[in-house]
C-alpha positions in Angstrom: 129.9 124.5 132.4 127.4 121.8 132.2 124.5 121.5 129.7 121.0 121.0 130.9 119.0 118.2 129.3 116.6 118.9 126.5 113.6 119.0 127.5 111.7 119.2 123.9 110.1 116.2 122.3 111.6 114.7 119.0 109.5 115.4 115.8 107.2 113.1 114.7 107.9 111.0 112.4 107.8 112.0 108.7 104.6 110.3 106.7 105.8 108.3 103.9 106.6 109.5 100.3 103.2 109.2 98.0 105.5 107.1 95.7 106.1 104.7 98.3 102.4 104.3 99.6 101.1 104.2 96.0 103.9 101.4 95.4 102.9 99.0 98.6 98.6 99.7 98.0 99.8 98.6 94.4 101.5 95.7 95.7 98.5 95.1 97.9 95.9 94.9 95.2 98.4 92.7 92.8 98.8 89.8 95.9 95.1 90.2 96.9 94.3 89.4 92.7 97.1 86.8 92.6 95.2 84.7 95.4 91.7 84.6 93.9 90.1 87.7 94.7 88.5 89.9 92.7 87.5 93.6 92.2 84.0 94.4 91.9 83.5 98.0 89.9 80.4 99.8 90.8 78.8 102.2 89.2 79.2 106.0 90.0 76.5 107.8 92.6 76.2 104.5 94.6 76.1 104.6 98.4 76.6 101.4 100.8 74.8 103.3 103.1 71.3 101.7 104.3 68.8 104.6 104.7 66.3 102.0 104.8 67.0 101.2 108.1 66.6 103.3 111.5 69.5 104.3 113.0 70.8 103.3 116.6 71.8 106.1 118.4 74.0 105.7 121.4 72.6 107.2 125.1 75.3 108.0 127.5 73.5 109.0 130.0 70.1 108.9 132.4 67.1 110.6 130.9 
């Protein structure tokens, strides 16, 4: 008797451990401080949002 192929997909692959994403942003931040750069700390309620400025709205079609 022969076997029919599989026709399901394979799982997607497993997101990595918290431990091992918290371990290379760590890693991250100490080479991005060992070349020179610097963390800025700003102060809590602040937005980098402009509301100043208009915003630009895309049009995908004809009016």
């Amino acid at each position: 008797m022969t076997t029919k192929p599989s026709t399901r997909q394979k799982a997607a692959p497993k997101a990595p451990a918290a431990t091992a994403t918290s371990e290379a942003l760590e890693a991250q931040i100490a080479a991005f401080l060992n070349s020179g750069g610097e963390i800025q700390q700003i102060a809590k309620g602040v937005t980098g949002q402009n509301y100043g400025a208009p915003s630009r709205h895309i049009s995908l079609g004809k009016k």
